[in-house]
C-alpha positions in Angstrom: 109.1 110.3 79.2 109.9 111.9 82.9 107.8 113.4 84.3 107.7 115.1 88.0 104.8 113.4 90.2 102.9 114.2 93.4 101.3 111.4 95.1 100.0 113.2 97.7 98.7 111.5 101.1 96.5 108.5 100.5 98.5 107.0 97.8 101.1 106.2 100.4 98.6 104.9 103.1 94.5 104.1 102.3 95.0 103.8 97.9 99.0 102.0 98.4 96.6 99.6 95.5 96.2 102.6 93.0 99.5 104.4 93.8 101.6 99.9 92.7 99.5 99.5 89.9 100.1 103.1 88.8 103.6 103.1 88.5 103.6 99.6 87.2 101.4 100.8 84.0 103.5 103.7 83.9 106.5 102.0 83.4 105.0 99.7 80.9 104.2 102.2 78.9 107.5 104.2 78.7 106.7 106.9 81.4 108.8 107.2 84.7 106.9 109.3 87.2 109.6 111.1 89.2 108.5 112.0 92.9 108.6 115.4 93.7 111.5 115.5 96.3 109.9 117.1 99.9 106.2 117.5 98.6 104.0 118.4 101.3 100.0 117.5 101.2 98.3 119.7 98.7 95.7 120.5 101.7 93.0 118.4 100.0 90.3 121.3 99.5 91.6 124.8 98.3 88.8 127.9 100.4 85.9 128.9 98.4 86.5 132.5 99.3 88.4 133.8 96.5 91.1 136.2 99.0 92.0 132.9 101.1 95.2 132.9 99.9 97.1 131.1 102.8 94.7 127.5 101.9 96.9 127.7 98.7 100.1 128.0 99.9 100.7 124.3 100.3 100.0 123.6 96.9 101.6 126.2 95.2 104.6 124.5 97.2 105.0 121.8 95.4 104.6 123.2 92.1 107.6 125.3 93.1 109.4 121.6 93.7 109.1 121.1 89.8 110.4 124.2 88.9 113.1 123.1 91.4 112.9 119.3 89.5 113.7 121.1 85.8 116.2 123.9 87.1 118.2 121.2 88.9 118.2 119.0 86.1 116.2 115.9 87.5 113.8 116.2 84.6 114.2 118.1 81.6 111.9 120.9 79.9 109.2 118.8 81.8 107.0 122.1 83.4 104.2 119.9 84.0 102.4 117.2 87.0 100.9 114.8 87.1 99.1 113.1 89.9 96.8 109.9 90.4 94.7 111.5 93.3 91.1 113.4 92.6 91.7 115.3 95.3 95.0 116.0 94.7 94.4 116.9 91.1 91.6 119.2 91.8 93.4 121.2 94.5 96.7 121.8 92.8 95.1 122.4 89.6 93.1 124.9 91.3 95.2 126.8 93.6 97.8 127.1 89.8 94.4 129.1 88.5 93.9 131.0 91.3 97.8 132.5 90.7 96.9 133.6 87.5 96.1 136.9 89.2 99.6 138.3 89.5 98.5 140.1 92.5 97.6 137.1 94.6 101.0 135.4 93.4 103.0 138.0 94.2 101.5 137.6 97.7 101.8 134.2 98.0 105.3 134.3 97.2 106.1 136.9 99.6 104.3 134.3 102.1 107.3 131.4 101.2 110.1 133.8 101.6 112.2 130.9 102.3 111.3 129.3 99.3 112.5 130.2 95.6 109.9 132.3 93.8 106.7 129.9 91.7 107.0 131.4 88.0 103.8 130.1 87.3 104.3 127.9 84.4 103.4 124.6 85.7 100.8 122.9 83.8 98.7 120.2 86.5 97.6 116.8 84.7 95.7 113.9 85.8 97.4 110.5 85.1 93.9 110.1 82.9 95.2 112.7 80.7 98.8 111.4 81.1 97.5 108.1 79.4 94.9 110.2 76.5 98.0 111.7 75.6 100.1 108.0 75.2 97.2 107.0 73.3 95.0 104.6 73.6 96.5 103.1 70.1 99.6 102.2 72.5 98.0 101.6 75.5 96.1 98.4 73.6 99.5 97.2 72.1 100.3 96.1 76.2 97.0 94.3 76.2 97.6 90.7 76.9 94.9 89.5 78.7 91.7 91.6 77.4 89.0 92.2 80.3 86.6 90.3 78.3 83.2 89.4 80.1 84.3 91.7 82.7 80.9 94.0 83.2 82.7 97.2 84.2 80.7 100.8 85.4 82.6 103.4 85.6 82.8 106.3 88.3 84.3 109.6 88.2 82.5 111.1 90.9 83.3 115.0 91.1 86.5 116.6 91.4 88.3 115.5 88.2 85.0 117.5 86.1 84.1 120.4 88.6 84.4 123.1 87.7 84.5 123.0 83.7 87.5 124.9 84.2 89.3 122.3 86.1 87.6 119.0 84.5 89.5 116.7 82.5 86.7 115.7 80.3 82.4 116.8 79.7 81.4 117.5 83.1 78.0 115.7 82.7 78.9 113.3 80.5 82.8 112.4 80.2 84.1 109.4 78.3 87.8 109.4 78.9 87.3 106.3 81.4 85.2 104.6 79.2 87.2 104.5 76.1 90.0 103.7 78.5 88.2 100.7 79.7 87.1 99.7 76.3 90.8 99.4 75.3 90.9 97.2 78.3 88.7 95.1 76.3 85.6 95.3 79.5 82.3 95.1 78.6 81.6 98.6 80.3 78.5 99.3 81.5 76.2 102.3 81.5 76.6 104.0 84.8 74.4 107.4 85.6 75.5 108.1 88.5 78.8 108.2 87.2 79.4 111.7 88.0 77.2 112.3 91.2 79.3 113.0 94.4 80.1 110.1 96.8 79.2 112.3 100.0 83.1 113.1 100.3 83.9 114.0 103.7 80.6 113.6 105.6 81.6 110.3 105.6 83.3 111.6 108.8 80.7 112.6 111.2 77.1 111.4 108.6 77.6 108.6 107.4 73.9 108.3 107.5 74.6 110.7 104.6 77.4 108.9 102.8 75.2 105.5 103.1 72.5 106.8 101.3 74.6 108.4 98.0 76.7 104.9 98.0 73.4 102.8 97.9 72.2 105.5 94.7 75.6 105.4 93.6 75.7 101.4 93.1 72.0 100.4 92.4 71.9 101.8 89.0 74.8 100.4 88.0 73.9 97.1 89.3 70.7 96.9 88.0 72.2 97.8 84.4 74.3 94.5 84.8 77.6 95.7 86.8 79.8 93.6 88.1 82.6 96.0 89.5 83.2 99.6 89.3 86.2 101.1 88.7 86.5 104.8 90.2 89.5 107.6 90.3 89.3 108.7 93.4 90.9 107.3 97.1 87.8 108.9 98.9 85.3 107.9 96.1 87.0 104.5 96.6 86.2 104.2 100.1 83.0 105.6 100.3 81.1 103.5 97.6 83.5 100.6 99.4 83.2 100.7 103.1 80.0 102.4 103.1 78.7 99.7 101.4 78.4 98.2 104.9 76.1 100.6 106.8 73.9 101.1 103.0 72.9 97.6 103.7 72.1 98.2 106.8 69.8 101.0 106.0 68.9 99.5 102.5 68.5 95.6 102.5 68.3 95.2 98.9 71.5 96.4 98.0 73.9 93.8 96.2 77.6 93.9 96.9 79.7 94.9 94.3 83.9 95.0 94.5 85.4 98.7 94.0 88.6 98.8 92.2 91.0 101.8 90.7 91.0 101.8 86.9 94.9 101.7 87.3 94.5 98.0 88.9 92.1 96.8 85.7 95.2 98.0 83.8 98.1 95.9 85.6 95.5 93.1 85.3 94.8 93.6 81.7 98.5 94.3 81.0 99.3 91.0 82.5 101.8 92.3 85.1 103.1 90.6 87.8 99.7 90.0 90.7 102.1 91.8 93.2 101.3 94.8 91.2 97.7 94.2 91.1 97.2 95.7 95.0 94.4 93.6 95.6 96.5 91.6 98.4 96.2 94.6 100.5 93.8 94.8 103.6 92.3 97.7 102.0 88.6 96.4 100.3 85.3 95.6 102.2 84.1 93.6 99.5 87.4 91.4 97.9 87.4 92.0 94.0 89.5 88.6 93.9 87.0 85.8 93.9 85.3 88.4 91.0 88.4 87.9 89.0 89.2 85.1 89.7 86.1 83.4 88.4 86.6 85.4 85.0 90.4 83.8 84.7 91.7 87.4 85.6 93.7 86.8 88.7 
């Protein structure tokens, strides 16, 4: 399988560890993940207002690029996209909705008039769905070190189930990650805050804010027996990560617990080369690696 990717921003700076792993699995399991040739940030957060149509120019951008991907022959009959980011995910997937109207793509096409038209028929996935669709039958056949005794909580935070229409899975109560880590062979854990919102991008100006939602965020899943959480998203990532800092500060009873992407349990599980791991990059607050190491993972 090819199939036309957009990494978006933070998988080439802040989540390098999500974007390595990624492409490592990928490969692994028979799926090449073709850049998109001169993507552009999807603009992170498409407007509320529902005539905003300039916020989703950007995105609607590099869905043209895959049109541009099958009509130039780089992929083949391959009218779909896949991306690792939340974020990313959410705001392309949203913006293709909004240009249902044909009104509003007509406009926005008239906007890019240096750009060849956006037909419209680009369907956006997450690499979750990319891997439901491989099957989880296959996935377990590259299984050769099982997570066993690895307590794993998992954490999907917002933007891959809100709004229903965009979700990959249940918004309230979504199992794609679960039976992904399962698979995995981890001994997941019951998190119910799995869903809840990290505090996004008040982590900017209140992190006050942010510090409280991470200490909620991580209790429960602590105090059901979590040892590590694996999460989807690069801002999810370093909210319930570096924030973990200033929640002890404000809340002294809060245990540390080691953040990783789902996508880095895989490399680990597949038994993949550690440089494919990402957890050699100065990108944690609290080091997953003496975790794994004392479970015979790394």
């Amino acid at each position: 399988m090819r199939i036309p990717y957009f990494p978006g921003c933070a998988m080439k700076t802040t989540a390098k560890n999500c974007e390595v792993s990624a492409m490592a699995v990928a490969s692994k399991l028979g799926i090449e993940m073709v850049e998109l040739p001169r993507w552009n940030c999807c603009g992170v957060f498409p407007s509320l207002v529902n005539d905003d149509l300039m916020r989703h120019v950007a995105p609607i951008r590099n869905l043209i690029r895959v049109q541009e991907m099958n009509k130039s022959g780089i992929v083949e009959n391959e009218y779909r996209l896949v991306t690792l980011c939340s974020m990313c995910y959410h705001t392309l997937k949203e913006a293709n909705l909004f240009v249902k109207d044909k009104e509003k793509l007509t406009k926005i096409n008239t906007f890019m008039d240096r750009e060849e038209e956006y037909e419209g028929g680009v369907k956006v996935l997450s690499f979750l769905e990319l891997l439901k669709e491989v099957g989880y039958e296959k996935i377990a056949k590259e299984v050769k070190k099982p997570l066993k005794g690895l307590k794993v909580a998992p954490y999907y935070g917002c933007l891959l189930l809100r709004p229903r229409e965009i979700g990959i899975d249940d918004p309230e109560n979504p199992t794609i990650l679960e039976k992904l880590l399962e698979v995995l062979g981890a001994d997941v854990v019951d998190n119910p805050c799995k869903v809840q919102c990290c505090g996004s991008y008040h982590t900017v100006d209140k992190k006050s804010i942010v510090a409280k939602l991470t200490y909620d965020n991580l209790r429960y899943p602590i105090e059901n027996g979590a040892e590590i959480i694996a999460t989807c998203c690069p801002l999810c990532t370093f909210n319930l990560d570096s924030r973990q800092k200033e929640a002890k500060e404000l809340y002294r009873d809060l245990k540390e617990i080691p953040i990783v992407y789902y996508t880095q349990l895989m490399a680990i599980a597949f038994d993949l080369e550690k440089k494919f791991f990402g957890l050699d990059l100065d990108l944690y607050y609290k080091n997953p690696k003496p975790l794994l190491k004392a479970k015979n993972l790394y």
